[in-house]
N, C-alpha and C positions, 0 to 999 in steps of 0.2 A: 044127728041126735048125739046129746053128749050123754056118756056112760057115767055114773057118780059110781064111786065106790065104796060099799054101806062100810059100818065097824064090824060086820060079818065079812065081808069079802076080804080085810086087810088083815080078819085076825086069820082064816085060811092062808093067806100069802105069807105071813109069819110062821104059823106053825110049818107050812110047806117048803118052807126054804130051811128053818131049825134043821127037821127030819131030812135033806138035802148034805147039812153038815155033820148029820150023823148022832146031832144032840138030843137024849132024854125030853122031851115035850110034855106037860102035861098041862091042857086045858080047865080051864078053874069054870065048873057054872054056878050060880048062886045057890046056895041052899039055906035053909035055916039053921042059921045056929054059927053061921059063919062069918067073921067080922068082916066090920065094914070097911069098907078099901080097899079089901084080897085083890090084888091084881088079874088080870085075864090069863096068863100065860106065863106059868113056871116052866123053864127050863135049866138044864145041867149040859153044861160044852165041854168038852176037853178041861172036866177037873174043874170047872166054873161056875156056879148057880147063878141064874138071871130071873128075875121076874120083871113082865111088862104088861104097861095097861095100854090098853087100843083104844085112841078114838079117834071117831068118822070126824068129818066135816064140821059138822054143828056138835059134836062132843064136848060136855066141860067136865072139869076135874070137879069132884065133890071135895067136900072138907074133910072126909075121911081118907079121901086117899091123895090130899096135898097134904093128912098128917105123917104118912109113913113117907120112912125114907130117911 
């Protein structure tokens, strides 16, 4: 059996390995009122803000968040 692993399972392996290095994590979930493209996952490292978007397998980038950046 092969194990696929969803854009839930990798965005866990991200924040878990973040909080591993010690870095601020904070999980973004959708709400209203919040622009489009907010990435999945802000974090702060050693004095560094990152934000990252997670996707699975069949994931695509919308055109909102090919605008940022």
């Amino acid at each position: 059996m092969i194990y696929r692993l969803t854009e839930r399972d990798i965005t866990y392996q991200i924040t878990d390995y973040l909080h591993l290095l010690g870095a601020w994590v904070f999980k973004v979930r959708g709400a209203l009122g919040q622009p489009p493209g907010t990435p999945d996952i802000l974090f702060c490292w050693q004095g560094r803000f990152g934000a990252i978007e997670v996707k699975g397998p069949k994931g695509k980038v919308s055109e909102a968040q090919a605008g940022k950046g």
